[in-house]
Kinemage of the C-alpha trace (Angstrom):
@kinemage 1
@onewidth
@group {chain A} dominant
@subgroup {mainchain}
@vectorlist {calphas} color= white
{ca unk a 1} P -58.308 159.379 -9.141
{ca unk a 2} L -59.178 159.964 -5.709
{ca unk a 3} L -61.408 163.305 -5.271
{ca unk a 4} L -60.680 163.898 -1.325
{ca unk a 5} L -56.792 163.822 -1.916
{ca unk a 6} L -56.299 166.058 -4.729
{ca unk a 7} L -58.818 168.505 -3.769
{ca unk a 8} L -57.122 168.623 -0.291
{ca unk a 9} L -54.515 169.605 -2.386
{ca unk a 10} L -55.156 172.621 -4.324
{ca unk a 11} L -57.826 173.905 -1.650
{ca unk a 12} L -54.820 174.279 0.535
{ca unk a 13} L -52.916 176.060 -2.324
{ca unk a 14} L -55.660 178.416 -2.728
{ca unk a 15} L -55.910 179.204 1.053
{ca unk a 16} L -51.880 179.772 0.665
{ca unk a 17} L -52.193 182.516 -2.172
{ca unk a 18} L -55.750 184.267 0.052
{ca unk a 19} L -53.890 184.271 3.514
{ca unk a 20} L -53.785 187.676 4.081
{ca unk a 21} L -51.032 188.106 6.469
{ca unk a 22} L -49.058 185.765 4.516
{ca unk a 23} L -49.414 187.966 1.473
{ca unk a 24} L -48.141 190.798 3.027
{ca unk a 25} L -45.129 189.164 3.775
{ca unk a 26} L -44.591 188.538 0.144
{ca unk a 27} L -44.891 192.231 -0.672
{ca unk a 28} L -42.367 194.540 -1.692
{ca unk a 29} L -44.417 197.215 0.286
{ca unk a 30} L -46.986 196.893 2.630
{ca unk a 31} L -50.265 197.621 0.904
{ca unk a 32} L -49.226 197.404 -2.415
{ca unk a 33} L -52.239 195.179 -3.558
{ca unk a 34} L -55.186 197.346 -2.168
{ca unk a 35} L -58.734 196.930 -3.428
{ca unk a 36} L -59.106 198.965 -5.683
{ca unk a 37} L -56.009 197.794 -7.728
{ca unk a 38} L -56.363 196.668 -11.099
{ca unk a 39} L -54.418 193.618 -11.089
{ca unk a 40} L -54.840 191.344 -7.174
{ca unk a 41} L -52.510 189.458 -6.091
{ca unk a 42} L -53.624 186.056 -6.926
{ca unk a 43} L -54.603 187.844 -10.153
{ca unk a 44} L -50.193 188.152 -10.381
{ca unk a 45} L -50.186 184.744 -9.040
{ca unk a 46} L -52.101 183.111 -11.615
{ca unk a 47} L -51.066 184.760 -14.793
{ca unk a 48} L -47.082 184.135 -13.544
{ca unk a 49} L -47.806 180.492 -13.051
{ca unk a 50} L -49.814 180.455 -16.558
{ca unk a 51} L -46.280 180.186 -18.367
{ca unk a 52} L -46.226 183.047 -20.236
{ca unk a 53} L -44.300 182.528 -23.400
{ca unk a 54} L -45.958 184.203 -26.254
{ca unk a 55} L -47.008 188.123 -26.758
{ca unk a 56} L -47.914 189.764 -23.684
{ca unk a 57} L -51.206 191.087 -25.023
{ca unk a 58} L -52.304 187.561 -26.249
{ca unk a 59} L -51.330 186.075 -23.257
{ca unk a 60} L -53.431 188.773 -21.476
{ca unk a 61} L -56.639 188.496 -24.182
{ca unk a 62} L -56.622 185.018 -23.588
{ca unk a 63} L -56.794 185.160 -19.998
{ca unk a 64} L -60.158 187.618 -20.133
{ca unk a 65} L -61.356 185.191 -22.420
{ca unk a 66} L -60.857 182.668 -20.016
{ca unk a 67} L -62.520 184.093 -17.005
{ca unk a 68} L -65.152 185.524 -18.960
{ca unk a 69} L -64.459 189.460 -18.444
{ca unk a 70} L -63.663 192.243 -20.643
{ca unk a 71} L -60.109 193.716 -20.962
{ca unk a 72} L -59.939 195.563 -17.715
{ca unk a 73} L -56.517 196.129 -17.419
{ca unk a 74} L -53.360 196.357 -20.043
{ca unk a 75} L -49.859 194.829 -19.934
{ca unk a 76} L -47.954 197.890 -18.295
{ca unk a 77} L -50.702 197.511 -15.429
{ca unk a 78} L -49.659 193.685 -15.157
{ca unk a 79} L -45.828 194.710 -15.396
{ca unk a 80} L -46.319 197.096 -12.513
{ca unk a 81} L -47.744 194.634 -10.461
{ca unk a 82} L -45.832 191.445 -11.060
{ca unk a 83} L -42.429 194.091 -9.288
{ca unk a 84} L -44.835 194.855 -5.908
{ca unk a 85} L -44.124 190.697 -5.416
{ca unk a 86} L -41.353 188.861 -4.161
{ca unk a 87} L -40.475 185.932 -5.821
{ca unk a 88} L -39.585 183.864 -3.332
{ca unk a 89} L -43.260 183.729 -3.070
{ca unk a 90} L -43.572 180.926 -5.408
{ca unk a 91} L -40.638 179.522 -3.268
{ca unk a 92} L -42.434 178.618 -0.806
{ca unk a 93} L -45.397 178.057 -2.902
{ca unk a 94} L -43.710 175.547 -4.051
{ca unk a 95} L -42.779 173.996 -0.681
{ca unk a 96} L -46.553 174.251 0.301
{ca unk a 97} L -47.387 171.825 -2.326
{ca unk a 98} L -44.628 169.815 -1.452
{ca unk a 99} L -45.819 169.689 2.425
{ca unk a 100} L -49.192 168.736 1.345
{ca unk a 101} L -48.756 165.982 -1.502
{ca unk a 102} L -46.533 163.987 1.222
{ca unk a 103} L -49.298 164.580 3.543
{ca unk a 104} L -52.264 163.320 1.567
{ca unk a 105} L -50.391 160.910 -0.885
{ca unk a 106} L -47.827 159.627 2.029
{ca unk a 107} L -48.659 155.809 1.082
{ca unk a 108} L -48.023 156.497 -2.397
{ca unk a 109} L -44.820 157.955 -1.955
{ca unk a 110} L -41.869 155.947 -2.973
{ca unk a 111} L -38.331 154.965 -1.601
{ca unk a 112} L -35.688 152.632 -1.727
{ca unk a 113} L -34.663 149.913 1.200
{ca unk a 114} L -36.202 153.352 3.690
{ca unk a 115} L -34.593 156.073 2.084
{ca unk a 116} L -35.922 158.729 -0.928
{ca unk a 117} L -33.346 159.064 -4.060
{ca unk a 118} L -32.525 162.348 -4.769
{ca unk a 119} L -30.454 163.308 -7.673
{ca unk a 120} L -28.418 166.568 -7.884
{ca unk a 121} L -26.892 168.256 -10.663
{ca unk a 122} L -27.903 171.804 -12.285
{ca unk a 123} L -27.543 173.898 -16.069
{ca unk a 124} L -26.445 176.974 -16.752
{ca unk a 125} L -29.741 179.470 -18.048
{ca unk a 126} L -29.644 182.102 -21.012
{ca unk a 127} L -30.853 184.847 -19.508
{ca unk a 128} L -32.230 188.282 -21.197
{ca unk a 129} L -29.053 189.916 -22.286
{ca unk a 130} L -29.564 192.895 -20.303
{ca unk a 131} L -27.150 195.326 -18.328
{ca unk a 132} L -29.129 194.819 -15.447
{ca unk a 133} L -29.221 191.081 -15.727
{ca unk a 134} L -25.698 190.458 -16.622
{ca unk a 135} L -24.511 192.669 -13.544
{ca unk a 136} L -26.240 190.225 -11.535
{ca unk a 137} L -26.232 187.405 -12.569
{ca unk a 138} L -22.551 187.490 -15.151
{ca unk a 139} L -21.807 186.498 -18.488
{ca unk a 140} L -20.949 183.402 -20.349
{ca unk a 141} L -18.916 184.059 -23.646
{ca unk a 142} L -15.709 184.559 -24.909
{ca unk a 143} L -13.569 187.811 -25.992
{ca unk a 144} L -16.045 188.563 -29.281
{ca unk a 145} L -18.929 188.701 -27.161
{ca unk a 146} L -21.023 188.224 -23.938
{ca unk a 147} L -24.241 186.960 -22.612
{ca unk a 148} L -26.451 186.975 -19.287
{ca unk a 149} L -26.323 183.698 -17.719
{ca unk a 150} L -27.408 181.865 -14.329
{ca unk a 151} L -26.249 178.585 -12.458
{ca unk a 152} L -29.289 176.765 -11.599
{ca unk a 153} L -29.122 173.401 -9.121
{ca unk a 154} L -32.052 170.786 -8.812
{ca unk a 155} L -32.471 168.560 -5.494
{ca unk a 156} L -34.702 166.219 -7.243
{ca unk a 157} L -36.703 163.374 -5.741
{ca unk a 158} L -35.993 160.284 -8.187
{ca unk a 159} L -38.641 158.068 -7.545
{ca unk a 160} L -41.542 160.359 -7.000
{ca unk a 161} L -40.794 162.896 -9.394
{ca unk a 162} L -40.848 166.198 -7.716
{ca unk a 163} L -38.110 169.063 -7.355
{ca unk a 164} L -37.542 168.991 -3.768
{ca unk a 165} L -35.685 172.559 -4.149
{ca unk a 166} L -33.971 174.819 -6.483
{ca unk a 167} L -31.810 177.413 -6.988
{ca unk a 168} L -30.677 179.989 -9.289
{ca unk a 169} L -27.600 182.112 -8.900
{ca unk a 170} L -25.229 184.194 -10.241
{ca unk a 171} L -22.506 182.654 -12.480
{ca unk a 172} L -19.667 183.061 -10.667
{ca unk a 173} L -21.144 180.898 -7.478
{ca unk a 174} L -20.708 177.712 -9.578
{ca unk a 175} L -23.188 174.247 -8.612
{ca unk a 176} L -20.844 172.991 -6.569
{ca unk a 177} L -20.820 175.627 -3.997
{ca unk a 178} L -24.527 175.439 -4.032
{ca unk a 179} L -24.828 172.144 -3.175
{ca unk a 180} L -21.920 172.409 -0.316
{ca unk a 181} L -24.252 174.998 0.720
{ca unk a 182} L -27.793 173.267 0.750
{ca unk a 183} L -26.579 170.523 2.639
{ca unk a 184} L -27.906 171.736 5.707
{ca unk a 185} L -31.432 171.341 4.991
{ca unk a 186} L -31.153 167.636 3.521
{ca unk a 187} L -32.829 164.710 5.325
{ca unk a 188} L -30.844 161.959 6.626
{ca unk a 189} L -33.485 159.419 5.407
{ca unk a 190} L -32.290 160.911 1.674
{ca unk a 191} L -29.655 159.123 -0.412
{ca unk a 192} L -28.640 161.908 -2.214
{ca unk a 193} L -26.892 160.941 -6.308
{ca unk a 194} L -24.724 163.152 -7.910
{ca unk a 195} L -22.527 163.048 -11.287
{ca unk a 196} L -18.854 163.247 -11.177
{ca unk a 197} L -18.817 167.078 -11.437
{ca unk a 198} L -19.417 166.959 -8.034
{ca unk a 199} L -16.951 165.134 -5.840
{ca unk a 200} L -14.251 166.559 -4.014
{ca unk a 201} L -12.903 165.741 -0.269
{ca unk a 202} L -14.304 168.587 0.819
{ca unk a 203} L -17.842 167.291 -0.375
{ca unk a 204} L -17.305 163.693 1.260
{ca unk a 205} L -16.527 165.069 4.024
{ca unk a 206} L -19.137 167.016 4.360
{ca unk a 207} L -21.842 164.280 3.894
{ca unk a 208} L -20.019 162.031 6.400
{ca unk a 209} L -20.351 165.035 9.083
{ca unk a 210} L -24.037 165.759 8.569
{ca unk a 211} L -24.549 162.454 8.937
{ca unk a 212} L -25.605 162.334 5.061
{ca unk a 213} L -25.875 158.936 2.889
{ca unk a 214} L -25.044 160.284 -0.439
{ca unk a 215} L -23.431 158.138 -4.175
{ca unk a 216} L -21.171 160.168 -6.235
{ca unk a 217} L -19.805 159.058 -9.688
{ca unk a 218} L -15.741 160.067 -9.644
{ca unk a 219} L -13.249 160.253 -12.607
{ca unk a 220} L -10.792 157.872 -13.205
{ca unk a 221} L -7.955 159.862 -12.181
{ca unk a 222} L -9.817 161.651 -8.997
{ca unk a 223} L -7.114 160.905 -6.818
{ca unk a 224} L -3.816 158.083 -6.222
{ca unk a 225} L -6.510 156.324 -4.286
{ca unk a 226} L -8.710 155.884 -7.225
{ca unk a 227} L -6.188 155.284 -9.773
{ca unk a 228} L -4.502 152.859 -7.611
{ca unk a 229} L -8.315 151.042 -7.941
{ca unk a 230} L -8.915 151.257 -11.329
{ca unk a 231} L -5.797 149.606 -12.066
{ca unk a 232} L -5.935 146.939 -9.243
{ca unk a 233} L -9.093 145.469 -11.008
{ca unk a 234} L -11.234 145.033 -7.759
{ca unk a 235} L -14.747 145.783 -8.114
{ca unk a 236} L -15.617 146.922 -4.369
{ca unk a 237} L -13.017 148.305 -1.848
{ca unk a 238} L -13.308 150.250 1.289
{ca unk a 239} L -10.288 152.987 1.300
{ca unk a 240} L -8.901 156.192 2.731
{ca unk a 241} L -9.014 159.522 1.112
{ca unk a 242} L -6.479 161.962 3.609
{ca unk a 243} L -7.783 165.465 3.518
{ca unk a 244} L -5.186 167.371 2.141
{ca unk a 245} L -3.899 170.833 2.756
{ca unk a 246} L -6.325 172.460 -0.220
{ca unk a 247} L -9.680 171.103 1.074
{ca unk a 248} L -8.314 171.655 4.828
{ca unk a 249} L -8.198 175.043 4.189
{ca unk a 250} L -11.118 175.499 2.283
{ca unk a 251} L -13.286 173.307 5.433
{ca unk a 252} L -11.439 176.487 7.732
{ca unk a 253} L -12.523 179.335 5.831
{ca unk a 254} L -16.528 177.878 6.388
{ca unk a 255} L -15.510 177.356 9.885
{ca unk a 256} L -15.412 173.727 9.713
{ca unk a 257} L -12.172 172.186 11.867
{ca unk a 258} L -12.130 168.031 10.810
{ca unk a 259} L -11.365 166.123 13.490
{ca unk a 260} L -9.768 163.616 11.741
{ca unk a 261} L -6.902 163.497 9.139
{ca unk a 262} L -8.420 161.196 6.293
{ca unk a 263} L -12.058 159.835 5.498
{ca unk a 264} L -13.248 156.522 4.415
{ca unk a 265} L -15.247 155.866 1.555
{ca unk a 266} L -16.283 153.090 -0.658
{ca unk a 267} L -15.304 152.795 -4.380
{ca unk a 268} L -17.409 150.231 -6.842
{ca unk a 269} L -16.999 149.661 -10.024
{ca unk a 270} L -19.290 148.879 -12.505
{ca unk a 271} L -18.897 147.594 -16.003
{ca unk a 272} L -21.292 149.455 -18.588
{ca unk a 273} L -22.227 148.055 -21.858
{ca unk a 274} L -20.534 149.221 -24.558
{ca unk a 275} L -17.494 147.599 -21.627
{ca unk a 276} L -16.243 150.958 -20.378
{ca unk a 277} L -15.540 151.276 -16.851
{ca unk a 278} L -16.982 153.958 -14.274
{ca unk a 279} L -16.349 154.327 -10.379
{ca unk a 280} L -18.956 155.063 -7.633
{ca unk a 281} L -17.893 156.254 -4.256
{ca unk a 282} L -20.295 155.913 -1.721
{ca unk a 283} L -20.262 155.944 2.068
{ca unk a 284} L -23.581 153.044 1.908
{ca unk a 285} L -20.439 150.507 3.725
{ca unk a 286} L -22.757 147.564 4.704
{ca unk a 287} L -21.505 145.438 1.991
{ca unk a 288} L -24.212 142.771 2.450
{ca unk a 289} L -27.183 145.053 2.166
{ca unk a 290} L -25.922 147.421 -0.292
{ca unk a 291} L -24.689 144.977 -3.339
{ca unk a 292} L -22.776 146.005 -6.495
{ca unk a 293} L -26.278 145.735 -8.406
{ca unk a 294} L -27.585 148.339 -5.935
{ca unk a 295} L -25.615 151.173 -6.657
{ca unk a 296} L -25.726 150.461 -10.577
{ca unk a 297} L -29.519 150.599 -9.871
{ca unk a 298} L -28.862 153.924 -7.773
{ca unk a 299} L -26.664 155.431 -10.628
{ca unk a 300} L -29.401 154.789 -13.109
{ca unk a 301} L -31.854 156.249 -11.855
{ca unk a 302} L -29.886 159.939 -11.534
{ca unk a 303} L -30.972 160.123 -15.166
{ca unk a 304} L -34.282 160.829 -13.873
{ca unk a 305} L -33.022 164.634 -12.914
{ca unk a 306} L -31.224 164.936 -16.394
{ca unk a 307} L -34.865 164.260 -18.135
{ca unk a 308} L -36.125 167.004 -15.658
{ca unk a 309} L -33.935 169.733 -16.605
{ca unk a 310} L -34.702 168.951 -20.123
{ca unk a 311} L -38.533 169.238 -19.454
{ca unk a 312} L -37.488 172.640 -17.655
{ca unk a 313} L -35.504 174.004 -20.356
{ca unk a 314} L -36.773 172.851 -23.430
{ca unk a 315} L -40.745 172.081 -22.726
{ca unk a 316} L -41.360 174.627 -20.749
{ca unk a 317} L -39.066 176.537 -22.145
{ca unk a 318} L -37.891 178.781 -19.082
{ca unk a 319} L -35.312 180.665 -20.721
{ca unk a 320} L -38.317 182.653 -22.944
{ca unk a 321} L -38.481 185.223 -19.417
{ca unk a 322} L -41.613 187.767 -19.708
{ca unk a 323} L -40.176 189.783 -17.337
{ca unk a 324} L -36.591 191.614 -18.396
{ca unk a 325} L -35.797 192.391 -14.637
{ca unk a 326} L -33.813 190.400 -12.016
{ca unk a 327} L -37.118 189.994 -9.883
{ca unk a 328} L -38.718 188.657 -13.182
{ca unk a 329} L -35.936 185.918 -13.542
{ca unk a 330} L -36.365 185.084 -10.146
{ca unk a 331} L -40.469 184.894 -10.474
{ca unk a 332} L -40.260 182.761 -13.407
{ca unk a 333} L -37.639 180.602 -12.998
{ca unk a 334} L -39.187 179.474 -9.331
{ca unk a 335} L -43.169 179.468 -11.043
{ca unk a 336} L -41.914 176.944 -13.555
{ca unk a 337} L -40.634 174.636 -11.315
{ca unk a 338} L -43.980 174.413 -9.335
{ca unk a 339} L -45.861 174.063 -12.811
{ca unk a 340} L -43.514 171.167 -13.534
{ca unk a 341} L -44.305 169.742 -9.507
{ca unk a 342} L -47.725 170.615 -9.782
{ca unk a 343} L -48.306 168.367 -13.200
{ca unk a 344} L -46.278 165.621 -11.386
{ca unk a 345} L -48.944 165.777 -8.476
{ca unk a 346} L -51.927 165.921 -11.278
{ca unk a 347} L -50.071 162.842 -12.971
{ca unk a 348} L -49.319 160.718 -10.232
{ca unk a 349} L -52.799 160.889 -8.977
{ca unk a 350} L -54.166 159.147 -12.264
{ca unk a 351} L -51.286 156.545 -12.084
{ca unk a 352} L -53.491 153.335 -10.929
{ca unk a 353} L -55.867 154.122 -14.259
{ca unk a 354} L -52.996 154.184 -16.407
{ca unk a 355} L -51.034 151.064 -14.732
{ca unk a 356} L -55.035 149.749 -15.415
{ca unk a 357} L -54.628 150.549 -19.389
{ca unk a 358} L -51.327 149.250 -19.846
{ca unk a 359} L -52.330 146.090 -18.492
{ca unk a 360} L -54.414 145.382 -21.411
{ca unk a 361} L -51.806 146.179 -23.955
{ca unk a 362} L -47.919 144.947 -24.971
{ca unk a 363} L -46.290 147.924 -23.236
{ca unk a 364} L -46.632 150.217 -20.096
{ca unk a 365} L -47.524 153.559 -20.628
{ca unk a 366} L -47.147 157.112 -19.791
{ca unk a 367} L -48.406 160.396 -19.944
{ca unk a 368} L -46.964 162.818 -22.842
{ca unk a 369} L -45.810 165.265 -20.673
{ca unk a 370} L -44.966 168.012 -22.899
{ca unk a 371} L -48.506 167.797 -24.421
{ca unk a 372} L -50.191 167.784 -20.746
{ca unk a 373} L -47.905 170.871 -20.303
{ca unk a 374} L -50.219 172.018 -23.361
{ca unk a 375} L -53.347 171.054 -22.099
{ca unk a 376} L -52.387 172.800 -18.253
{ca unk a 377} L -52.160 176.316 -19.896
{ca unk a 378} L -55.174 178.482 -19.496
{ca unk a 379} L -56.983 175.148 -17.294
{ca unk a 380} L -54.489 175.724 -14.104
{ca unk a 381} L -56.464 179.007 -14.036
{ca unk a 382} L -59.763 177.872 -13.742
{ca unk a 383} L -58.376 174.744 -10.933
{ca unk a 384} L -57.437 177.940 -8.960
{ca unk a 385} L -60.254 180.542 -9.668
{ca unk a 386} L -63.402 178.052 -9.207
{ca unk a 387} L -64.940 176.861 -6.269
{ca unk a 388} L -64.007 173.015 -4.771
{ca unk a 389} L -66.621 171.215 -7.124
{ca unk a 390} L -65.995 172.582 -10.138
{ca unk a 391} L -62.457 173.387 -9.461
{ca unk a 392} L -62.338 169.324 -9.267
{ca unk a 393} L -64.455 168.621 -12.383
{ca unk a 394} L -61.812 170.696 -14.860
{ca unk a 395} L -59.169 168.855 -12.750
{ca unk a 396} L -60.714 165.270 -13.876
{ca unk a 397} L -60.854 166.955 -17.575
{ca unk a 398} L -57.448 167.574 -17.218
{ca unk a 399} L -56.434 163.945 -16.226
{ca unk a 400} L -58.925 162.468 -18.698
{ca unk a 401} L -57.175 164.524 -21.273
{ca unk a 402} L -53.801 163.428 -20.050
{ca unk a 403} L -54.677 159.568 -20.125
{ca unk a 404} L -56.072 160.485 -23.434
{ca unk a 405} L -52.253 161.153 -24.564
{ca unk a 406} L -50.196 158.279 -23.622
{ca unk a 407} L -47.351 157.091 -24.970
{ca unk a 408} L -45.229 153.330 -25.257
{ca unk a 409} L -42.279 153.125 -22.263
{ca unk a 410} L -40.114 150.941 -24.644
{ca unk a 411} L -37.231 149.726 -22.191
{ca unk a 412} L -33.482 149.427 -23.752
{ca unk a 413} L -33.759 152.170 -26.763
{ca unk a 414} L -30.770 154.049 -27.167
{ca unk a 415} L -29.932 156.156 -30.051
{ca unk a 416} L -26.347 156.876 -31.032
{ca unk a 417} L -25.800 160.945 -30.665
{ca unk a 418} L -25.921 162.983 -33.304
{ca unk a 419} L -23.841 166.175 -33.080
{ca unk a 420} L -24.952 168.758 -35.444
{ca unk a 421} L -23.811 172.012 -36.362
{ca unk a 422} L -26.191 174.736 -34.740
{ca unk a 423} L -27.293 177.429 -37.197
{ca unk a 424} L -25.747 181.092 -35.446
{ca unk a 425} L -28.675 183.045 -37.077
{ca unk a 426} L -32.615 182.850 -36.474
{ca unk a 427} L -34.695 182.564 -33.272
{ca unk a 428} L -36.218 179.167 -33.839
{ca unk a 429} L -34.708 175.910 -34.944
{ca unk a 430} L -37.195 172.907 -36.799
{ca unk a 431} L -36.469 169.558 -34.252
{ca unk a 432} L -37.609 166.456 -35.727
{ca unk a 433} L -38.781 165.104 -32.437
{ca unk a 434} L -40.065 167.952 -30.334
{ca unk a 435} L -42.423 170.260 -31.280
{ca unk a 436} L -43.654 173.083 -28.886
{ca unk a 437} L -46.831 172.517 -26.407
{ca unk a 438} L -47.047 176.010 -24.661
């Protein structure tokens, strides 16, 4: 654990929430948090990032516990001041811890042949069935009855662990339009991974005129093109895709005019185990560097994002909102990916002890991270509220409390899936292998 890195770290987060002309630009109105407010700011900040799931009023009585100060102010004080806050606050709180990891940590940070993996794909969210919420965001359902839902989309760095962004939006926007949309901002030293929900020519096409290196999974009957390889047997061909009329159109209306009539592209196949076939498309065209036991490498490793959104939905359990307005939604949603980021950071910097452990025994091992979700609760409050040297002691308490919980990284498991019938009534279901940490 190295004491000048991390504490970089979170000293800089703690100058981000007390910048004072940064705060007010996170305001709904200017002033809102004056000094003689019950609840400050980084008061808000804290409790919001302290994952909230339980009764309000326990939540609350643990926190004075915590600090060490009587009740001085009551939930409907914190509800009123959680709405004077923007949430894209925790946006770009996010992105400040982001900026500074790959500062401090920049040797540690990990790529493949130059370029970061970043997998893409997204969930739709239960949201709090609300009028309010379901005229923003829409429903999921069917004709007997209707629930609030989101879209969410994860950029997420493979290799190093960390949600480079995300977003949450209404229904009726759909991941794919997302992702179009975020294009913009991707750097061209990123592969980017997606699954075959994803491709369309539209999509290509847009990679290839950004100047984007991307590897998309496609369906066996995407197109003539790919049909026509499937059933010619080759296992790596460079082909033409023409951009039809549909996606032509669609390019148009976004005020994009190709300059070309079709696009090339690369299609691999791979042979998985149980001796299916799948297809990769991929614009990587040097076909001595980038091998057949590349991409299947590449592909892999987009499971890495799938285990993420099951840590975001299921361990810390973001679809239990405090909040029951759309600026709650947004507050949460965007405060539990930085928890999740900011536990990656707190892991990663303990990594050489645990590689150091696993040495000594018949497996390599890793952090239980739904317990150190567990253990972050209540302590990411005192890592923000102390000064540097103490702030840094309860952050090695943390870590020695993380290492503390390891668990066996047994390569090759698999489990055959077991469908089961979900019972319709009841909050809470018992899970044989999960049990809740927060």
């Amino acid at each position: 654990m190295n004491e000048s890195k991390i504490s970089h770290v979170v000293e800089e987060l703690k100058l981000f929430i007390e910048n004072g002309k940064k705060v007010e630009t996170y305001l709904k109105r200017k002033g809102s948090f004056s000094q003689d407010g019950k609840v400050s700011f980084s008061i808000t900040i804290l409790l919001l990032l302290n994952m909230l799931k339980r009764s309000l009023a326990l939540e609350l009585n643990d926190f004075f516990s915590i600090v060490g100060e009587e009740k001085n102010f009551t939930k409907s004080a914190f509800s009123q001041a959680r709405y004077k806050l923007k949430s894209v606050f925790f946006e770009d709180f996010n992105k400040e811890l982001l900026d500074s990891y790959q500062k401090h940590y920049k040797k540690n940070l990990k790529s493949y042949k130059g370029y970061y993996l970043q997998g893409v794909d997204g969930t739709k969210i239960y949201l709090p069935n609300l009028e309010e919420i379901q005229d923003h965001f829409g429903c999921g359902g069917n004709h007997h009855s209707k629930i609030a839902m989101g879209q969410s989309l994860f950029r997420y760095d493979l290799l190093n662990e960390l949600v480079v962004r995300a977003h949450l939006t209404p229904l009726s926007l759909g991941e794919n339009t997302t992702a179009l949309s975020e294009l913009s901002q991707v750097d061209k030293n990123v592969i980017s991974i997606y699954d075959r929900c994803f491709p369309s020519v539209e999509f290509v096409y847009e990679h290839d005129r950004l100047g984007l290196k991307y590897l998309m999974r496609v369906k066996l009957g995407f197109n003539n093109v790919v049909k026509a390889f499937v059933e010619s047997e080759q296992e790596d061909a460079i082909v033409k895709f023409i951009i039809n009329k549909r996606a032509l159109n669609r390019m148009k209306e976004r005020g994009i005019e190709p300059n070309q009539d079709c696009i090339r592209v690369r299609l691999v196949r791979i042979k998985l185990q149980d001796g299916s076939t799948e297809v990769l498309m991929t614009n990587l065209m040097d076909q001595q560097e980038w091998k057949l036991e590349d991409f299947d490498l590449l592909y892999d490793l987009r499971w890495g994002v799938e285990t993420f959104i099951d840590r975001f939905k299921n361990k810390i359990k973001v679809e239990i909102f405090s909040g029951h307005k759309v600026e709650a939604i947004y507050q949460e949603f965007h405060s539990a990916v930085f928890m999740l980021n900011f536990q990656t950071v707190l892991l990663k910097d303990c990594e050489e002890e645990i590689e150091q452990i696993s040495l000594k025994r018949k497996h390599n091992y890793k952090p239980n991270r739904n317990v150190a979700l567990g253990l972050m609760k209540h302590t990411i409050l005192m890592i923000f509220i102390e000064n540097k040297e103490h702030s840094y002691q309860t952050i090695c308490k943390l870590q020695q409390k993380f290492i503390a919980n390891l668990e066996p990284v047994r390569i090759g498991r698999s489990y055959k899936r077991k469908k089961k019938a979900q019972r319709k009534n009841g909050k809470y279901r018992t899970l044989t292998n999960y049990k809740s940490a927060i």
